[in-house]
PDB file of N, CA, C and O in Angstrom:
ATOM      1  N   UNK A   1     131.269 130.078  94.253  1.00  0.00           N
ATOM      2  CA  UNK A   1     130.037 129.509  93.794  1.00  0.00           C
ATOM      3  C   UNK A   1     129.900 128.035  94.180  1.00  0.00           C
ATOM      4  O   UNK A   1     128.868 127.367  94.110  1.00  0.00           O
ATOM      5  N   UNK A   2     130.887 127.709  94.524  1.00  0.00           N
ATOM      6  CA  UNK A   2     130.578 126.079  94.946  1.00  0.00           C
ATOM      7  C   UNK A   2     129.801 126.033  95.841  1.00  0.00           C
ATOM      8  O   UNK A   2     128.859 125.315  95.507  1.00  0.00           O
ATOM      9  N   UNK A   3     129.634 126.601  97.271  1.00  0.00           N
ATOM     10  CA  UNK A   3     129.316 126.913  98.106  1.00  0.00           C
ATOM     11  C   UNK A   3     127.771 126.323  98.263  1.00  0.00           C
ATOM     12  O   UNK A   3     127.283 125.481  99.018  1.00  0.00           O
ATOM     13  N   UNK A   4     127.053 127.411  96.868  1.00  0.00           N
ATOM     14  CA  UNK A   4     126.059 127.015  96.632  1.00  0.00           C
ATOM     15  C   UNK A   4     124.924 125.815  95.479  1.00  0.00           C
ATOM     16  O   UNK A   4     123.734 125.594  95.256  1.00  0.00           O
ATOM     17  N   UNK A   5     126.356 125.326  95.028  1.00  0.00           N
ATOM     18  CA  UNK A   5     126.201 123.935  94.981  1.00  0.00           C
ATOM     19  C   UNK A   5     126.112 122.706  95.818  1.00  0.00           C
ATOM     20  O   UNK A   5     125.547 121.691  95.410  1.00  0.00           O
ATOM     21  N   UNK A   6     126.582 122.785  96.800  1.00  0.00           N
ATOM     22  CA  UNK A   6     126.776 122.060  98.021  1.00  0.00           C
ATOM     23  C   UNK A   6     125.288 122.401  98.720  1.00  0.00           C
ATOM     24  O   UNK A   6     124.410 121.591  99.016  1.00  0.00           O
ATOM     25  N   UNK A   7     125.286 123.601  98.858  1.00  0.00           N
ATOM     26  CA  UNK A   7     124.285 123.453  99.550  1.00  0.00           C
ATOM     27  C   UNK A   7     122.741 123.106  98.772  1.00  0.00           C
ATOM     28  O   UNK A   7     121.655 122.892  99.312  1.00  0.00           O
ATOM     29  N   UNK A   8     122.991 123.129  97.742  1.00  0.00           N
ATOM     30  CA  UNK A   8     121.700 122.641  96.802  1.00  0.00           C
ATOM     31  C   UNK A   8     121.920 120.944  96.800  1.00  0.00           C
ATOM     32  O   UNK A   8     121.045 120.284  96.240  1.00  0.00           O
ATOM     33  N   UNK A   9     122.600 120.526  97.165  1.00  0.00           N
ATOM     34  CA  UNK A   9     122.730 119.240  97.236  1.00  0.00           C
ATOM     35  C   UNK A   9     122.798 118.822  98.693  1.00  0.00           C
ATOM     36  O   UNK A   9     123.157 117.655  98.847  1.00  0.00           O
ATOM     37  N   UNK A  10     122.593 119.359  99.556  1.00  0.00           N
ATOM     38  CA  UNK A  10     122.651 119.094 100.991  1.00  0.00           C
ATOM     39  C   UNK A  10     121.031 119.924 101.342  1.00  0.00           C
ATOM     40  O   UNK A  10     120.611 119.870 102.498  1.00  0.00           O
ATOM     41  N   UNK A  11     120.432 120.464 100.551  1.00  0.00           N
ATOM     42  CA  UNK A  11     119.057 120.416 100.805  1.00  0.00           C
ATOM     43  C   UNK A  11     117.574 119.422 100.034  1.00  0.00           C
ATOM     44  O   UNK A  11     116.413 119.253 100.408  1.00  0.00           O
ATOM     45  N   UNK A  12     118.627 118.787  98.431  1.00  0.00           N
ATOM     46  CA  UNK A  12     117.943 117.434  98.217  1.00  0.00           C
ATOM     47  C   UNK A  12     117.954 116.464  98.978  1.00  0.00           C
ATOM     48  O   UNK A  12     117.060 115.683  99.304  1.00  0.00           O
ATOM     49  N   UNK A  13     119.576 116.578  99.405  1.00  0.00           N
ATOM     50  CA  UNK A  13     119.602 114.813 100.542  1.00  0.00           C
ATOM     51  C   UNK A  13     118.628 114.974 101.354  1.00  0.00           C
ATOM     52  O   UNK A  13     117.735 114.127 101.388  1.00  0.00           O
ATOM     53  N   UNK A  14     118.604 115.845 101.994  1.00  0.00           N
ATOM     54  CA  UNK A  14     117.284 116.072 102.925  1.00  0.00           C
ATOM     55  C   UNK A  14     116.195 115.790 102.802  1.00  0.00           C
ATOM     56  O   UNK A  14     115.516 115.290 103.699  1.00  0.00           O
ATOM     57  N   UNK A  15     115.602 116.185 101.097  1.00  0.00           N
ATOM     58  CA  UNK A  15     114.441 115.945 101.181  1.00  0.00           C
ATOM     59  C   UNK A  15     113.884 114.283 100.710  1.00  0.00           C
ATOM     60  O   UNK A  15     112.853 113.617 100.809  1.00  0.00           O
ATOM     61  N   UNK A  16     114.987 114.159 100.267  1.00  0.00           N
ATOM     62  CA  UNK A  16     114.831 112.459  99.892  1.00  0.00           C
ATOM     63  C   UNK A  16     115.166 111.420 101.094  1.00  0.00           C
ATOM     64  O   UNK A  16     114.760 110.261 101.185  1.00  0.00           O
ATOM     65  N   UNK A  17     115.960 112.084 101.940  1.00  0.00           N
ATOM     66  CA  UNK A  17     115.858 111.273 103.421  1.00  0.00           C
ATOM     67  C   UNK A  17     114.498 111.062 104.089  1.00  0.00           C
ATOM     68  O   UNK A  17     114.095 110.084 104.719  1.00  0.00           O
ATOM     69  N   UNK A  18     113.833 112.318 103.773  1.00  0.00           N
ATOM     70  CA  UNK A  18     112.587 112.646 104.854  1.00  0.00           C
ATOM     71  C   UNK A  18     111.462 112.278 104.297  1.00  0.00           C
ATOM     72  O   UNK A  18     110.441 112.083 104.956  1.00  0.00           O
ATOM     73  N   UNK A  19     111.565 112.092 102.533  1.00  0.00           N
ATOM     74  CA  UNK A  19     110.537 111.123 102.033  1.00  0.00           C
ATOM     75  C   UNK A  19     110.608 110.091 102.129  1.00  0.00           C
ATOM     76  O   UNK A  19     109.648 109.439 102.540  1.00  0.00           O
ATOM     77  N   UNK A  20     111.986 109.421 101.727  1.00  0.00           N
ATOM     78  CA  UNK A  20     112.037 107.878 102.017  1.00  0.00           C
ATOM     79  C   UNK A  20     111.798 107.215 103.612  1.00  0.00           C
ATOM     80  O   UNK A  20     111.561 106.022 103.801  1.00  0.00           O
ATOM     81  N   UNK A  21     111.884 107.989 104.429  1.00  0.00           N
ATOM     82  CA  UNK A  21     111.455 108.041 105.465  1.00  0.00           C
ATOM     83  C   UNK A  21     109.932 107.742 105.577  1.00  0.00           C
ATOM     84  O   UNK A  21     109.489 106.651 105.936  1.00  0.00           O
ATOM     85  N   UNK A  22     109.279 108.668 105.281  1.00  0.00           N
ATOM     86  CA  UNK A  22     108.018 108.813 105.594  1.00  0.00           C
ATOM     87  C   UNK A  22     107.194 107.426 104.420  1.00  0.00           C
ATOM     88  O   UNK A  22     106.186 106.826 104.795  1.00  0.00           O
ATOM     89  N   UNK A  23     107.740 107.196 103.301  1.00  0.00           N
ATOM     90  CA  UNK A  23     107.104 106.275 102.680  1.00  0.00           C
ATOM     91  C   UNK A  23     107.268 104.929 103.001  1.00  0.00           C
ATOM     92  O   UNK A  23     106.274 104.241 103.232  1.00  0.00           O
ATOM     93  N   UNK A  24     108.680 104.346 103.055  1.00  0.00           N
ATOM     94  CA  UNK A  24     108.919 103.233 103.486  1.00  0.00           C
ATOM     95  C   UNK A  24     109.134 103.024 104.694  1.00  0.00           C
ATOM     96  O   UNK A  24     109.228 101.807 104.853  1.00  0.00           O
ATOM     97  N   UNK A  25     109.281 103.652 105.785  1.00  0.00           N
ATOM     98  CA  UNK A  25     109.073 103.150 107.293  1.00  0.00           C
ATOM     99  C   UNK A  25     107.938 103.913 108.184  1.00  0.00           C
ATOM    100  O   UNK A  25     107.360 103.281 109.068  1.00  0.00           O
ATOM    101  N   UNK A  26     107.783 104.602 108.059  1.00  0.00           N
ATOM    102  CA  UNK A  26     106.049 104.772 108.647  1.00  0.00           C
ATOM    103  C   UNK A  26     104.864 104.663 108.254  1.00  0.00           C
ATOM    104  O   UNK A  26     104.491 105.073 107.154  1.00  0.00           O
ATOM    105  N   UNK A  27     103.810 103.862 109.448  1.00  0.00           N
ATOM    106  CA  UNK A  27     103.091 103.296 109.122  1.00  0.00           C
ATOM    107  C   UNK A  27     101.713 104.469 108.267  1.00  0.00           C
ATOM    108  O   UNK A  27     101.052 104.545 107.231  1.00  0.00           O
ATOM    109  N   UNK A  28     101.901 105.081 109.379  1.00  0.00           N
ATOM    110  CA  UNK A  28     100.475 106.315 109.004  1.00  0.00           C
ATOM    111  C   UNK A  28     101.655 108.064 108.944  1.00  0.00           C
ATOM    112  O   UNK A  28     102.704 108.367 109.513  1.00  0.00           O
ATOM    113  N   UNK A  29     100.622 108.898 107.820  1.00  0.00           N
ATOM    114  CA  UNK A  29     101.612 110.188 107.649  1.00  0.00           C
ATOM    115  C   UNK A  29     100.734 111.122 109.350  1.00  0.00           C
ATOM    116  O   UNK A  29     101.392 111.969 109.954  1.00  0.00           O
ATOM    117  N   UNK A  30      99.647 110.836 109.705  1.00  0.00           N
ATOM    118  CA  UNK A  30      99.333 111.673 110.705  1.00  0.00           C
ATOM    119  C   UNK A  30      99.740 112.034 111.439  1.00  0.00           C
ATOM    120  O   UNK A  30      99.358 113.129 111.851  1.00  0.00           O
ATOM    121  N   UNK A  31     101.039 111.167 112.232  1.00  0.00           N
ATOM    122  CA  UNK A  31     101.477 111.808 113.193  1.00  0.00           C
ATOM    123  C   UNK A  31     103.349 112.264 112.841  1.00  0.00           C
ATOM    124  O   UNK A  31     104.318 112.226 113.598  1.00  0.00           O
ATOM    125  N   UNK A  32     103.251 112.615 111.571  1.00  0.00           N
ATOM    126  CA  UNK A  32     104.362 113.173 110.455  1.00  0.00           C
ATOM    127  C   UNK A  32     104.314 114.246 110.112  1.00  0.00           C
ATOM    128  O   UNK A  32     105.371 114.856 109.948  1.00  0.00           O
ATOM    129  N   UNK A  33     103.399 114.707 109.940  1.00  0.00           N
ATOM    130  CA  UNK A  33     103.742 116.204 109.532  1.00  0.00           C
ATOM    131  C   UNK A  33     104.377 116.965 109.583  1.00  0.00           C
ATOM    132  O   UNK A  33     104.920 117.197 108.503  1.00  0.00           O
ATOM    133  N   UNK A  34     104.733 117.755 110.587  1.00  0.00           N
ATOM    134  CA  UNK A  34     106.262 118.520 110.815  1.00  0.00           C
ATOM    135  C   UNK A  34     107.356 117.765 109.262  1.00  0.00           C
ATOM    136  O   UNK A  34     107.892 118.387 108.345  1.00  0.00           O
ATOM    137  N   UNK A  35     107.329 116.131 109.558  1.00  0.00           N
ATOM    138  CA  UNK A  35     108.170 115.976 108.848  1.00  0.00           C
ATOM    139  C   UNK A  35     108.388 116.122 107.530  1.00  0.00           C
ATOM    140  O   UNK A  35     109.421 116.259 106.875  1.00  0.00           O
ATOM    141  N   UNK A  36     106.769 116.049 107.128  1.00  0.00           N
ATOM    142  CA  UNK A  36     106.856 116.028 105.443  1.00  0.00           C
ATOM    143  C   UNK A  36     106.913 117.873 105.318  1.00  0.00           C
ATOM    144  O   UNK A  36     107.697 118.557 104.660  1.00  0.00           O
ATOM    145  N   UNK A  37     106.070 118.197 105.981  1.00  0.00           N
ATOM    146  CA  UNK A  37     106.302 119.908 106.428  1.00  0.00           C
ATOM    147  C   UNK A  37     108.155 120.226 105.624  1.00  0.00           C
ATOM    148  O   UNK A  37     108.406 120.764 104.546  1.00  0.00           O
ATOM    149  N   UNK A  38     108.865 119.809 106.372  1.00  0.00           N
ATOM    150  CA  UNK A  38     109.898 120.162 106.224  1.00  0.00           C
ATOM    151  C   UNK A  38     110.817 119.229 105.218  1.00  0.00           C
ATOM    152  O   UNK A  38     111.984 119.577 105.041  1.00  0.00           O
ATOM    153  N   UNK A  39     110.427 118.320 104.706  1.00  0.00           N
ATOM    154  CA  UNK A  39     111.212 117.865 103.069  1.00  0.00           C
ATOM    155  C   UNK A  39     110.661 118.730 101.801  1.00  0.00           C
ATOM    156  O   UNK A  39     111.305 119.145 100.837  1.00  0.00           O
ATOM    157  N   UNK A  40     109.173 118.885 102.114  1.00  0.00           N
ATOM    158  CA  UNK A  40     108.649 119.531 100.767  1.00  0.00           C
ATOM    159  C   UNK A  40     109.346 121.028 100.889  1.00  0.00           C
ATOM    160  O   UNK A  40     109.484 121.726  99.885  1.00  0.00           O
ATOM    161  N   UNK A  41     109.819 121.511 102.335  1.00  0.00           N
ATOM    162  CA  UNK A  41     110.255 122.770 102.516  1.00  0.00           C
ATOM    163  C   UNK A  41     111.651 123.147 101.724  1.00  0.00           C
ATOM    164  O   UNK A  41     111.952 124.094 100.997  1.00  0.00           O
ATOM    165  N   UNK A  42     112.474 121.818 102.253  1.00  0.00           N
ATOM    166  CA  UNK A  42     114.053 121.513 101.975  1.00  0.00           C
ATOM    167  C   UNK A  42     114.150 121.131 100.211  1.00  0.00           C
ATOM    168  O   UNK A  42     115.220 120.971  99.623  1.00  0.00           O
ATOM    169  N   UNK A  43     112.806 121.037  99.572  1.00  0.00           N
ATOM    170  CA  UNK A  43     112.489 120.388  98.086  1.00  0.00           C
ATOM    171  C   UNK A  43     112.396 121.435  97.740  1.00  0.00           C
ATOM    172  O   UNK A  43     113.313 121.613  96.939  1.00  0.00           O
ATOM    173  N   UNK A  44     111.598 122.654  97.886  1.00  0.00           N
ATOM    174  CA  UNK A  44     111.322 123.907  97.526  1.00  0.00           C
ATOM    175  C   UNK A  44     112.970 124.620  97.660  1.00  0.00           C
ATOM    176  O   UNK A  44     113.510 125.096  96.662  1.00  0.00           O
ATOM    177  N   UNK A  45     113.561 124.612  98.836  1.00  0.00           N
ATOM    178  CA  UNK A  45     114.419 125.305  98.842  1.00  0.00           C
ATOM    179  C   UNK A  45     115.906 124.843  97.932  1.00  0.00           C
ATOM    180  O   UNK A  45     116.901 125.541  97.736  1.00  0.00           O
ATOM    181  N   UNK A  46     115.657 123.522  97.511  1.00  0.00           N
ATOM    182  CA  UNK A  46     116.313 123.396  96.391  1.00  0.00           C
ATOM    183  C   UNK A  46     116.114 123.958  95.178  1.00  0.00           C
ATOM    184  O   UNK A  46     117.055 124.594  94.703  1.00  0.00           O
ATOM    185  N   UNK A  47     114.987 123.860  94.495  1.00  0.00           N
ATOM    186  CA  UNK A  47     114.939 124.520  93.779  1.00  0.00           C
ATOM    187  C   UNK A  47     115.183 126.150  93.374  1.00  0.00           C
ATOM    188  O   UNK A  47     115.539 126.731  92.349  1.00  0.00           O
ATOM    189  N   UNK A  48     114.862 126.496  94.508  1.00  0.00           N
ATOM    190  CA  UNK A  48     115.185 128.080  94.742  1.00  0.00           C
ATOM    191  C   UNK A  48     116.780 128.453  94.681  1.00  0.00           C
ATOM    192  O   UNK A  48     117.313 129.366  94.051  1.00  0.00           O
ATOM    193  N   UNK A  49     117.370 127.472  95.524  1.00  0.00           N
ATOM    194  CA  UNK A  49     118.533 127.478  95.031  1.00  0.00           C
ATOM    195  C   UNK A  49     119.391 127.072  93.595  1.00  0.00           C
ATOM    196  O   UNK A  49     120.540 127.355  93.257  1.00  0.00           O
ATOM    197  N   UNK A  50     118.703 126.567  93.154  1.00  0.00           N
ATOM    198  CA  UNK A  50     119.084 126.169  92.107  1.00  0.00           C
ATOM    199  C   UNK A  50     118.813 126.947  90.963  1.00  0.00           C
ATOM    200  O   UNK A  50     119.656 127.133  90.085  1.00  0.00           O
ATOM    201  N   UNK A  51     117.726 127.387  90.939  1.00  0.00           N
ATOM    202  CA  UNK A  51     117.430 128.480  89.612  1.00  0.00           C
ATOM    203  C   UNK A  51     118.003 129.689  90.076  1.00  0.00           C
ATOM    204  O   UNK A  51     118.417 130.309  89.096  1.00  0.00           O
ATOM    205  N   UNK A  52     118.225 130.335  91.185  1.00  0.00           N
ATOM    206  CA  UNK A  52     119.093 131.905  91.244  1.00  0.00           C
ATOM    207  C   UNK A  52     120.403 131.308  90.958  1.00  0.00           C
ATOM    208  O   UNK A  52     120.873 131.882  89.976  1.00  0.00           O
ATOM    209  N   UNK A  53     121.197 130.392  91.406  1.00  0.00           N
ATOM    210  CA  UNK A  53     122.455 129.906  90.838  1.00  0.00           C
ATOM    211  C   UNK A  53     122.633 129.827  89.655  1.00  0.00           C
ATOM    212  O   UNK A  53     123.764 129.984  89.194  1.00  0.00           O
ATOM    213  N   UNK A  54     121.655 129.585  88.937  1.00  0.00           N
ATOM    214  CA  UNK A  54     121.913 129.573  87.228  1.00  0.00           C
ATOM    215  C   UNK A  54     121.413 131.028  86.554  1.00  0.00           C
ATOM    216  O   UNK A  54     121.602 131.374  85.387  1.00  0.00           O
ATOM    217  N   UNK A  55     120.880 131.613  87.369  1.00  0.00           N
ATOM    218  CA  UNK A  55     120.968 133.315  87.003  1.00  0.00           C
ATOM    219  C   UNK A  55     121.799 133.856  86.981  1.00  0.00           C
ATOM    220  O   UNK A  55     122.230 134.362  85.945  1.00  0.00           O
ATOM    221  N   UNK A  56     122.399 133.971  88.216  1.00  0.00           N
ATOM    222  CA  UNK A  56     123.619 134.365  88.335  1.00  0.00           C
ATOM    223  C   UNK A  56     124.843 134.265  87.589  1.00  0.00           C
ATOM    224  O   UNK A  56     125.575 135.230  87.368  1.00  0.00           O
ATOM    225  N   UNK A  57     125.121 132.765  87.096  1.00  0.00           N
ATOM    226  CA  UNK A  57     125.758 132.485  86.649  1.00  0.00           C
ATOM    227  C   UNK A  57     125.533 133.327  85.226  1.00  0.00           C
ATOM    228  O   UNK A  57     126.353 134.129  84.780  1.00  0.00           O
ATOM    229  N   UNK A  58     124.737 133.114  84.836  1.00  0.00           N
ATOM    230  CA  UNK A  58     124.514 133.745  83.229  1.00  0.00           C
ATOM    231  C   UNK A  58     124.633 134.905  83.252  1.00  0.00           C
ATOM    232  O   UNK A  58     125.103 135.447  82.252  1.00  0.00           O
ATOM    233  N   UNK A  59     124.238 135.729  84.435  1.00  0.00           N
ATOM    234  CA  UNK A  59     124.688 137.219  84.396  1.00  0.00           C
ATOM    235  C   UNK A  59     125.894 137.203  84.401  1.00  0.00           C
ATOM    236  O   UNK A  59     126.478 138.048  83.723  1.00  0.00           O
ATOM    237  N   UNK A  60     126.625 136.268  85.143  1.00  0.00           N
ATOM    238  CA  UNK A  60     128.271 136.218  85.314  1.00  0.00           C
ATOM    239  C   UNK A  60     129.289 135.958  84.107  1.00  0.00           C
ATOM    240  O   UNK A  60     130.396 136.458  83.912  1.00  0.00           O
ATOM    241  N   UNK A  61     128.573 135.021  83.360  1.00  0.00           N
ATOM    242  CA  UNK A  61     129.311 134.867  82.217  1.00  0.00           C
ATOM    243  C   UNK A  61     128.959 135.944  80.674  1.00  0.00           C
ATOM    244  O   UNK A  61     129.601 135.986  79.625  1.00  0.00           O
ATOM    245  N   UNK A  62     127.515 136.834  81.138  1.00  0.00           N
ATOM    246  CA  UNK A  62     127.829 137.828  79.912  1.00  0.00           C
ATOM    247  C   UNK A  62     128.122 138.878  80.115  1.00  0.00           C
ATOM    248  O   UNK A  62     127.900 139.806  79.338  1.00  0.00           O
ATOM    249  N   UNK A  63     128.734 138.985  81.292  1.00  0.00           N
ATOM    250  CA  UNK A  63     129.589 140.386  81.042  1.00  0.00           C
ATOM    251  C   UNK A  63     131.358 139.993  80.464  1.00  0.00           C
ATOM    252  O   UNK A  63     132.147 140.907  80.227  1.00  0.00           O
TER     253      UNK A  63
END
């Protein structure tokens, strides 16, 4: 299960790279897209990871 802890934390860094990115060093988001495209993607996919990990887990611990 660590596995997918790591990777829930290696798909936030992402998305906080690619915002802080896009807020504090570029000037205009227009020619960004792809990029924000893909933090809000890597933001979503945290979460996704993150709530089946805690399913799991709870199925895991009541048996």
């Amino acid at each position: 299960m660590k596995y997918h802890k790591i990777s829930e934390i290696a798909y936030l860094t992402i998305s906080l790279i690619v915002f802080f990115d896009i807020i504090f060093l570029k000037k205009t988001i227009e020619g960004n897209i792809p990029l924000l495209i893909l933090g809000f993607l890597s933001f979503l996919m945290f979460l996704f990871r993150r709530h089946y990990r805690k399913k799991f887990n709870n199925r895991k611990n009541t048996n």
